[in-house]
VEXSENU-131019 format. One line per field, with one value per atom (N, C-alpha, C): residue number from 0; residue in three letters; atom name; y, z, x. Coordinates in Angstrom, 1 decimal, m for minus. Each point is the difference from the previous one (the first is absolute). Example, Ala and Ser with C-alpha at 12.3 -4.5 7.8 and 13.67 -1.06 7.14 Angstrom:
<atoms>
pos = [0:0:0:1:1:1]
code = [ALA:ALA:ALA:SER:SER:SER]
site = [N:CA:C:N:CA:C]
y = [m5.7:1.2:1.2:1.1:1.1:1.1]
z = [7.8:0.0:0.0:m0.7:0.0:0.8]
x = [13.2:m0.9:0.9:m0.4:0.9:m0.8]
</atoms>
This chain:
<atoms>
pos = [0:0:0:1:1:1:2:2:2:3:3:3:4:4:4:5:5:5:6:6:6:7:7:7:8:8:8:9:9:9:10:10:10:11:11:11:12:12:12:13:13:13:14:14:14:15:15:15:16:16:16:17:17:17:18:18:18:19:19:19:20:20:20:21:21:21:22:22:22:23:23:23:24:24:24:25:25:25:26:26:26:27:27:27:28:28:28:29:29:29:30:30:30:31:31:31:32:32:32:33:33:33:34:34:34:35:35:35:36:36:36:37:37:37:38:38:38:39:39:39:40:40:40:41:41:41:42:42:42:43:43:43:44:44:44:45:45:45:46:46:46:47:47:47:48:48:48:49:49:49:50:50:50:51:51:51:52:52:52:53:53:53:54:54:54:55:55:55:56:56:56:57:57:57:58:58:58:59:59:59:60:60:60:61:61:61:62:62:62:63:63:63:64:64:64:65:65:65:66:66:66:67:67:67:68:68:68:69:69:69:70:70:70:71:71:71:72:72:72:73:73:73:74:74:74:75:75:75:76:76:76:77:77:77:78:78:78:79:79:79:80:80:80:81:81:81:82:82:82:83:83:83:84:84:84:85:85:85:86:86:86:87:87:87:88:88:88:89:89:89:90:90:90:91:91:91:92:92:92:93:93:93:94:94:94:95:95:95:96:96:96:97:97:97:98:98:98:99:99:99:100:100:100:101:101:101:102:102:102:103:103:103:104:104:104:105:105:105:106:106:106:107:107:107:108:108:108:109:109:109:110:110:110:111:111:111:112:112:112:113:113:113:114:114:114:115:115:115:116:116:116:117:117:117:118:118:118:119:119:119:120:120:120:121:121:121:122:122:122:123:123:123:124:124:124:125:125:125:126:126:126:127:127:127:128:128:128:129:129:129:130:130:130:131:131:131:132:132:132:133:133:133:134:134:134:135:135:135:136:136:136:137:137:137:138:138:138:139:139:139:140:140:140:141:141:141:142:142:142:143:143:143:144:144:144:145:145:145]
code = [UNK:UNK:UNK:UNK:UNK:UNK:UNK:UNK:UNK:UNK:UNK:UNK:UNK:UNK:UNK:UNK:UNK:UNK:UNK:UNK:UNK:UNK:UNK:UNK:UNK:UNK:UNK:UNK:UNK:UNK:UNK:UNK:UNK:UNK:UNK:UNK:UNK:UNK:UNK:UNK:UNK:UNK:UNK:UNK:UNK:UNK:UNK:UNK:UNK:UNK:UNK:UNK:UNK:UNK:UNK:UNK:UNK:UNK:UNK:UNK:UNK:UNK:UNK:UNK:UNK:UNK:UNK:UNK:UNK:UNK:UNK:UNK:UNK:UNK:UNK:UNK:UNK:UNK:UNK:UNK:UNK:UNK:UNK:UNK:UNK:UNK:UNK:UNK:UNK:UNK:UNK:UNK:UNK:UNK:UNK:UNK:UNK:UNK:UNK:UNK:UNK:UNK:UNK:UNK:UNK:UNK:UNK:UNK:UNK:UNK:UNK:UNK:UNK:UNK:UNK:UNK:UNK:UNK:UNK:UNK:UNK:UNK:UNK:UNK:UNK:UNK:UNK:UNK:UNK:UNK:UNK:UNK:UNK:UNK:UNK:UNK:UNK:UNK:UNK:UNK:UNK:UNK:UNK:UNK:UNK:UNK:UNK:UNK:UNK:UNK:UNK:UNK:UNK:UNK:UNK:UNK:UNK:UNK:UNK:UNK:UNK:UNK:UNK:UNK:UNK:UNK:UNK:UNK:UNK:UNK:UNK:UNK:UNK:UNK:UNK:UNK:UNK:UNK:UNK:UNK:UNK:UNK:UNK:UNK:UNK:UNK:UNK:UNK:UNK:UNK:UNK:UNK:UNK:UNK:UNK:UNK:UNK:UNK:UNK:UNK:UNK:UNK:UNK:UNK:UNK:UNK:UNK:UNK:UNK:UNK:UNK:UNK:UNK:UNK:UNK:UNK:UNK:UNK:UNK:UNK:UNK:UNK:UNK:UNK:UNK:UNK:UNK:UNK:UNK:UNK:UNK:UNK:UNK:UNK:UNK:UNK:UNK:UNK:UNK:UNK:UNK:UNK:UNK:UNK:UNK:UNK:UNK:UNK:UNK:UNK:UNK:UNK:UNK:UNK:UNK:UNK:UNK:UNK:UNK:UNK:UNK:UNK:UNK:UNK:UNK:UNK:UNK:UNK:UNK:UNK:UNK:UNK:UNK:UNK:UNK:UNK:UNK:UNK:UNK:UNK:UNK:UNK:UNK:UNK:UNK:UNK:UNK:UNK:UNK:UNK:UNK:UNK:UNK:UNK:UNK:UNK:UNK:UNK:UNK:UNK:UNK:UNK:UNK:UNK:UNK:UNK:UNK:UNK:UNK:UNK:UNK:UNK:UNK:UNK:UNK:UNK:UNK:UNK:UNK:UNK:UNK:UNK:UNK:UNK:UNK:UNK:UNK:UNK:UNK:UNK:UNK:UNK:UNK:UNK:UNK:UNK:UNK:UNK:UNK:UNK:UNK:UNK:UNK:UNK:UNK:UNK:UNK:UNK:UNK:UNK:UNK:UNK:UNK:UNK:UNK:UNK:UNK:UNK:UNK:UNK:UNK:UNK:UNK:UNK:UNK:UNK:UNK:UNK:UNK:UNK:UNK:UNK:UNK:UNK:UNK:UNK:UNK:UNK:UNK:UNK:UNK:UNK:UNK:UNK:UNK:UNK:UNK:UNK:UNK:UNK:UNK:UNK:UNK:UNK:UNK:UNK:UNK:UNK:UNK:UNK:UNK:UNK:UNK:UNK:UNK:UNK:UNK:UNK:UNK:UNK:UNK:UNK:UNK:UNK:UNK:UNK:UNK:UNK:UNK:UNK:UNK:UNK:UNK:UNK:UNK:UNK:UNK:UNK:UNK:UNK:UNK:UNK:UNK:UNK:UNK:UNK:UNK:UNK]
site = [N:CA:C:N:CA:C:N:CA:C:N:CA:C:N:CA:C:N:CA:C:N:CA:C:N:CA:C:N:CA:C:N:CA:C:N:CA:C:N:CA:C:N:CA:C:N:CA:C:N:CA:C:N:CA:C:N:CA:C:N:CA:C:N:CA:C:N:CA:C:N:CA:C:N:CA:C:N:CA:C:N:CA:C:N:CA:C:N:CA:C:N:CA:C:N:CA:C:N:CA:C:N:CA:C:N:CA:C:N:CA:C:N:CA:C:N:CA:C:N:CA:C:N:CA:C:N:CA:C:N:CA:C:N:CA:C:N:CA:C:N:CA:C:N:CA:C:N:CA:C:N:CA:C:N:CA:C:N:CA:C:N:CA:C:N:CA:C:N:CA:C:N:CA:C:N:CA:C:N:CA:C:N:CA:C:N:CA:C:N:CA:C:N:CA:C:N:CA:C:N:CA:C:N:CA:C:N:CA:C:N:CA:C:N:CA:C:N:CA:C:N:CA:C:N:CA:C:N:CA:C:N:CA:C:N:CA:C:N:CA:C:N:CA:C:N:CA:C:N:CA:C:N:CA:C:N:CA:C:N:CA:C:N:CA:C:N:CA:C:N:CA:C:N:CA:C:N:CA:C:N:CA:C:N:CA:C:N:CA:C:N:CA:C:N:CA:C:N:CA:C:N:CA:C:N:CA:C:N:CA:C:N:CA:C:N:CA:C:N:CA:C:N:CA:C:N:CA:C:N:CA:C:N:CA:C:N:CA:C:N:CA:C:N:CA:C:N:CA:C:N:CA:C:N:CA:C:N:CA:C:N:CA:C:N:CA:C:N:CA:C:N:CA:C:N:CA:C:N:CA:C:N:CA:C:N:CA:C:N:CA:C:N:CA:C:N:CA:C:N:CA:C:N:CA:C:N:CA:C:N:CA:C:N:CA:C:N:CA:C:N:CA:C:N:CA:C:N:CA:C:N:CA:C:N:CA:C:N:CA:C:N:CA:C:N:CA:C:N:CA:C:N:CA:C:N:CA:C:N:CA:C:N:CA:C:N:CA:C:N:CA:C:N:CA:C:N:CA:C:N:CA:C:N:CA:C:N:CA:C:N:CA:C:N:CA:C:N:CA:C:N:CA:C:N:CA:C:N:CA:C]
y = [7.2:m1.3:0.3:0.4:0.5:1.5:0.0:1.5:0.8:0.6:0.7:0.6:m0.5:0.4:m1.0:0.3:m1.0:m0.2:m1.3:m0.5:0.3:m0.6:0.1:m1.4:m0.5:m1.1:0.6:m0.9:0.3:2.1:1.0:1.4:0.2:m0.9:0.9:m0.2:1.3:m0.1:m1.3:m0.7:m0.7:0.4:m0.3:m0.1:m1.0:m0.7:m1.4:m1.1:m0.8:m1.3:m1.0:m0.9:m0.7:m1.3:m1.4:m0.1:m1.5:m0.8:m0.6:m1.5:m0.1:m1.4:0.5:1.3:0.4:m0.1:m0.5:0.5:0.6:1.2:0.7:0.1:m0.8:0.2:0.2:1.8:0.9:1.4:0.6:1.7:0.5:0.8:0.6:1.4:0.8:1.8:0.1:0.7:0.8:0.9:0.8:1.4:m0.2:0.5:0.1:m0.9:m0.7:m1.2:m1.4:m0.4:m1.2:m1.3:m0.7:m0.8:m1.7:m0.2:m1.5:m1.1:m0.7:m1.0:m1.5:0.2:m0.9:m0.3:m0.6:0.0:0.7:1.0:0.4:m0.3:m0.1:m0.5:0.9:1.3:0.7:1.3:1.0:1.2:0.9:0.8:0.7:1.3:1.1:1.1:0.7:1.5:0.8:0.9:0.7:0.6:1.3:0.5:1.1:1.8:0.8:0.7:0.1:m1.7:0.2:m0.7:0.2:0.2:m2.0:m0.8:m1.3:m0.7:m1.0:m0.1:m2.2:m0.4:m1.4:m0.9:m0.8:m0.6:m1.0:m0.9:m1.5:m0.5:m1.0:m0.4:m1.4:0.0:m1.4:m1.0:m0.6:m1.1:0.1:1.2:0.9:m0.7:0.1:0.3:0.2:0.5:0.6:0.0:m0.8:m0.5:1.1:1.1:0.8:1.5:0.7:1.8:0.6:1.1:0.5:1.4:0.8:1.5:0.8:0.5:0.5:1.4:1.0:1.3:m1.4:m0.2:m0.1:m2.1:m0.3:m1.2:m0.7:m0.9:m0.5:m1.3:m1.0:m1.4:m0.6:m1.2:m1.0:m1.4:0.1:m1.3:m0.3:m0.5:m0.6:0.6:0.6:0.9:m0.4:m1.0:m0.3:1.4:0.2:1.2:1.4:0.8:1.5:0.7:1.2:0.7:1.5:1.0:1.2:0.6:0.9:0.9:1.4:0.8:1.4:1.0:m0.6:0.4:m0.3:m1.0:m1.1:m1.3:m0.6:m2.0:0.0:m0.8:m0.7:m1.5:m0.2:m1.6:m0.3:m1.0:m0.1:m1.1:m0.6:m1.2:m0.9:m0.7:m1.3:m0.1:1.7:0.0:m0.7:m0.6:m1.2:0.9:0.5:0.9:m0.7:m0.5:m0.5:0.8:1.4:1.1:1.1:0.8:1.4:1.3:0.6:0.8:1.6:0.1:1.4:1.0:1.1:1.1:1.2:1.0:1.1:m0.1:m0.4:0.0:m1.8:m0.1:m1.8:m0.7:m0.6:m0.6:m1.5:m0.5:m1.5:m0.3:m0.8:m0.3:m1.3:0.1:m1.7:m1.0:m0.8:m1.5:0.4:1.0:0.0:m0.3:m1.1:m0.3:0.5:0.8:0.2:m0.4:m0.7:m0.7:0.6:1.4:0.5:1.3:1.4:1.5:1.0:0.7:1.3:1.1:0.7:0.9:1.4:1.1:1.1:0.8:0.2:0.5:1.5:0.6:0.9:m0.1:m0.9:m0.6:m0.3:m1.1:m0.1:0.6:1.6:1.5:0.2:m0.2:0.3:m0.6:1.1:m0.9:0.4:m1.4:0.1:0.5:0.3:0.5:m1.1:0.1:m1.0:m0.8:m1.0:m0.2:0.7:0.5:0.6:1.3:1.2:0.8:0.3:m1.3:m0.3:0.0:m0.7:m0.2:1.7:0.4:1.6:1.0:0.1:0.5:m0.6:m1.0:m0.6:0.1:0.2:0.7:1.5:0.8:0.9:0.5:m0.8:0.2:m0.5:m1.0:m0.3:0.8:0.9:0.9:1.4:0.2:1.2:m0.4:m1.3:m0.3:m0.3:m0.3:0.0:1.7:1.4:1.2:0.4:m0.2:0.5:m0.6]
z = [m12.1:0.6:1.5:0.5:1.8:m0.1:1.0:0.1:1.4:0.3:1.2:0.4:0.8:0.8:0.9:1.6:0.7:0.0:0.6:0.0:1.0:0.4:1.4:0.5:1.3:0.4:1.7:m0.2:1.4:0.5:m1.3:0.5:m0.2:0.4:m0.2:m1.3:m0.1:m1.1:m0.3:m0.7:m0.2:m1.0:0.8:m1.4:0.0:0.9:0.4:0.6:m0.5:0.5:0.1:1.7:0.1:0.4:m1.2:0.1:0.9:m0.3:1.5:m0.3:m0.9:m0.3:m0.1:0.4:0.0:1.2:0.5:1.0:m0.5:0.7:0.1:1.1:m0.3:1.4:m0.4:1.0:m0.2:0.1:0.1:0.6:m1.6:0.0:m1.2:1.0:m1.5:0.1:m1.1:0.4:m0.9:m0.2:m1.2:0.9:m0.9:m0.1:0.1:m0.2:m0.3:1.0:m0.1:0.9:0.2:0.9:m0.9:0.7:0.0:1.4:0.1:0.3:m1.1:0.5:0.4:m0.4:m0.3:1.7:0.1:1.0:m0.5:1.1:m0.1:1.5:m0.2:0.9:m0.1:0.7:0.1:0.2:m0.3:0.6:m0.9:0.3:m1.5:0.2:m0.8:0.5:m1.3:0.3:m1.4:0.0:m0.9:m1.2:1.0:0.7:0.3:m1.0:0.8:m0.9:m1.4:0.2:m1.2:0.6:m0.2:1.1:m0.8:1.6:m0.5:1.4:m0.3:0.8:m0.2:0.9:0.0:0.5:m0.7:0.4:0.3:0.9:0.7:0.2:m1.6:0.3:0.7:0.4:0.6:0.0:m1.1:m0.2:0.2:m0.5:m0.3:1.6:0.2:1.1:m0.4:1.0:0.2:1.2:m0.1:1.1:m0.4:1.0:m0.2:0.5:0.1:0.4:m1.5:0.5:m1.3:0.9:m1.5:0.4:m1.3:0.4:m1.4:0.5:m0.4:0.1:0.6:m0.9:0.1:0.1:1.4:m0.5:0.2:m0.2:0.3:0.2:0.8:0.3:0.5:m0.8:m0.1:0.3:m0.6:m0.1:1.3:0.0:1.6:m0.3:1.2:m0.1:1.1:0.0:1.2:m0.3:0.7:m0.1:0.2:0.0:0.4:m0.9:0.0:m1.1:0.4:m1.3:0.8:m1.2:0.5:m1.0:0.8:m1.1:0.1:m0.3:m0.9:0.1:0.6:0.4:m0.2:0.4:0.5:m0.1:0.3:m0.8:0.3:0.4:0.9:0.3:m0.1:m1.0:m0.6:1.3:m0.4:1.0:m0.2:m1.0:m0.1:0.3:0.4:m0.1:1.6:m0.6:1.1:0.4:1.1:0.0:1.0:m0.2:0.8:0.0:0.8:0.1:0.4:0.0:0.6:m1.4:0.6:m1.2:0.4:m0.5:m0.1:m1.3:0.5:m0.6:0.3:m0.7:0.0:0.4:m1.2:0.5:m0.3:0.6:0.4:m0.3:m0.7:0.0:m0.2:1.4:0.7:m0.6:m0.9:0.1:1.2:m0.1:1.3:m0.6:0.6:m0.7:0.0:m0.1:m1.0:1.4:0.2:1.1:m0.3:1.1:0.2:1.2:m0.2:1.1:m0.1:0.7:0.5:0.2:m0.3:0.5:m1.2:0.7:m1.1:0.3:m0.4:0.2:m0.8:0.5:m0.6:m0.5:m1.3:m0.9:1.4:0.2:1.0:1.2:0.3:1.1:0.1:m1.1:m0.4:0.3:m0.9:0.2:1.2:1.2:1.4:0.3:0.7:0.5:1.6:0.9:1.2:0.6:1.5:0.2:0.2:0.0:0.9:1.0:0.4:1.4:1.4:m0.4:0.3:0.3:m1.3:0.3:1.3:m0.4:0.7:1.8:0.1:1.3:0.7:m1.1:0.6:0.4:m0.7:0.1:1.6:m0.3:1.8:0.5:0.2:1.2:0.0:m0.6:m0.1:0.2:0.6:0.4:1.4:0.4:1.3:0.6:m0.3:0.7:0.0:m0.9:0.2:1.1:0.1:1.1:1.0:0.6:1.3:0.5:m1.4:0.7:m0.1:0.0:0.3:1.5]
x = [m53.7:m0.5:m0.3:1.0:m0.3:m0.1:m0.8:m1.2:0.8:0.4:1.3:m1.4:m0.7:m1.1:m0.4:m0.4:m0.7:m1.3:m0.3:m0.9:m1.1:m1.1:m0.5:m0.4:0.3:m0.6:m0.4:m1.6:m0.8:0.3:m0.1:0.1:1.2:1.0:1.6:0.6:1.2:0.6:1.5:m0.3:1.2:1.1:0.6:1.5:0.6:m0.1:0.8:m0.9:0.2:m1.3:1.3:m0.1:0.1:m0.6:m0.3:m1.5:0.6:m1.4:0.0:1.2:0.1:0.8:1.5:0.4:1.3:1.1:1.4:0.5:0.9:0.6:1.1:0.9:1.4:0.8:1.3:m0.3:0.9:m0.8:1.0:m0.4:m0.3:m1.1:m0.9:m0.7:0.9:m0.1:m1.4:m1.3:m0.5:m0.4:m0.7:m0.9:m1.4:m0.6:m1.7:m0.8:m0.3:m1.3:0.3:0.4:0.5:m1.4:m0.4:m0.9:0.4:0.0:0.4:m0.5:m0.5:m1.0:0.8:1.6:0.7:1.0:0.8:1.1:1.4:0.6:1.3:0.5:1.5:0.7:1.2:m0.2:1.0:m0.5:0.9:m0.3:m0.9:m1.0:m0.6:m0.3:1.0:0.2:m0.6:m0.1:m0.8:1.2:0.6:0.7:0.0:0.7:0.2:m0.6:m0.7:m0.6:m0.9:m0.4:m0.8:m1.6:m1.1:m1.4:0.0:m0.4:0.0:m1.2:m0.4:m1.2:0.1:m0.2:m0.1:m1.1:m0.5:m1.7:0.3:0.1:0.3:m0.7:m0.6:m2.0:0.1:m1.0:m0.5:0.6:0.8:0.3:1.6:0.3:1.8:0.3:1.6:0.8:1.0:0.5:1.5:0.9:1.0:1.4:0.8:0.0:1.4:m0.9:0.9:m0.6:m0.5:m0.8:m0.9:0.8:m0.1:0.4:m0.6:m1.1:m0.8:m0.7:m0.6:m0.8:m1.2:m0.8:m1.3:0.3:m1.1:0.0:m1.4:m0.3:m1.6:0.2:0.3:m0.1:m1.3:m0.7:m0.9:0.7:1.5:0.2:1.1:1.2:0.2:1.8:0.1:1.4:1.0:0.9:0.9:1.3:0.3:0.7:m0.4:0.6:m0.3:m0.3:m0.9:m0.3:0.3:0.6:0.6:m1.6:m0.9:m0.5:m0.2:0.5:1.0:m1.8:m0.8:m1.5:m1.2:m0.6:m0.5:m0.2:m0.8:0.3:m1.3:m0.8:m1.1:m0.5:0.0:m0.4:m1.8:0.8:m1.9:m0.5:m1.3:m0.3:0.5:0.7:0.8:1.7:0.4:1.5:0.5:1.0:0.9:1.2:0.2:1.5:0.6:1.1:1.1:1.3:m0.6:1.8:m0.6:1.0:m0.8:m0.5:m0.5:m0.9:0.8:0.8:0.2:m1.1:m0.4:m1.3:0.4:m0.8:0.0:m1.5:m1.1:m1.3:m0.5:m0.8:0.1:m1.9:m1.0:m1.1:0.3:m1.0:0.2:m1.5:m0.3:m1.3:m0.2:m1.9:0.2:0.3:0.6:0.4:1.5:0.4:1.9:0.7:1.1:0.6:1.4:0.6:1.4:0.8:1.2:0.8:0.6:0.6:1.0:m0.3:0.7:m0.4:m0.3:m1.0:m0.5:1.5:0.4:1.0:m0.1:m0.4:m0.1:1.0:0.0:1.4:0.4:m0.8:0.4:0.9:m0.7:0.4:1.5:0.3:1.4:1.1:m0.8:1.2:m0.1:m0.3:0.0:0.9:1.2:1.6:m0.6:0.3:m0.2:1.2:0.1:1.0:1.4:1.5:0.6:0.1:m0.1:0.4:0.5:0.8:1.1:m0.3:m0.6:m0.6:m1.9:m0.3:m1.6:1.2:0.8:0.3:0.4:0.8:0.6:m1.5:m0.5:m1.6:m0.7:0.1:m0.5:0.8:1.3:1.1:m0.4:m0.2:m0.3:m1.6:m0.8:m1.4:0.4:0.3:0.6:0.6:1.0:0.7:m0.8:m1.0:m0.7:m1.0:m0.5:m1.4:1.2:1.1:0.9:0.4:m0.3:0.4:m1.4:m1.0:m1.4:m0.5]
</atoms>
């Protein structure tokens, strides 16, 4: 009766349709194609180690942090989104949070309220306080014996 095969809507592969008359509230884990035409209210994470990708069409939204490889938002995102591959902001995507990326496409029209943040970037530990001040006592006392 059910066929263990995805689907395709608008190019991508589905495995999970969330369609537009649906809410979900609560944190929801998945992995390979997750498309939301519906509302979720919570956090929506993908399956550790297994390849998962999320479409957030036009009409979809989502209240809570996204943490997915691959994401593509159209539809309106309050909260943060972590993608570890990926994020595409189409022309209709609404972002209210910051966009953490590895690689990042804004089309015109897609609005974001808050910061782009480079997964690299991240791994960059700045120095201490403490340490930054001993460094400048120690340039100070080299320019006072010159």
């Amino acid at each position: 009766m059910f066929k263990n095969k995805s689907t395709q809507r608008n190019g991508f592969a589905i495995d999970t349709l969330i369609g537009p008359d649906v809410v979900i509230r609560g944190d929801l884990e998945f992995s390979g194609g997750l498309y939301v035409e519906g509302r979720i209210i919570g956090k929506v994470t993908s399956a550790d180690g297994k390849p998962a990708s999320l479409v957030l069409a036009e009409q979809g939204s989502v209240e809570g942090e996204i943490h997915a490889p691959v994401v593509i938002i159209n539809g309106t995102l309050t909260g943060d989104v972590h993608a570890s591959e990926r994020i595409e902001l189409a022309q209709k995507a609404r972002v209210e949070g910051n966009v953490h990326y590895t690689v990042v496409e804004m089309s015109a029209g897609a609005q974001l309220t808050g910061r782009l943040v480079h997964a690299q970037s991240q791994t960059r530990a700045l120095p201490a306080p403490e340490a930054a001040q001993v460094v400048d006592e120690e340039l100070a006392a080299a320019a006072a014996k010159a």
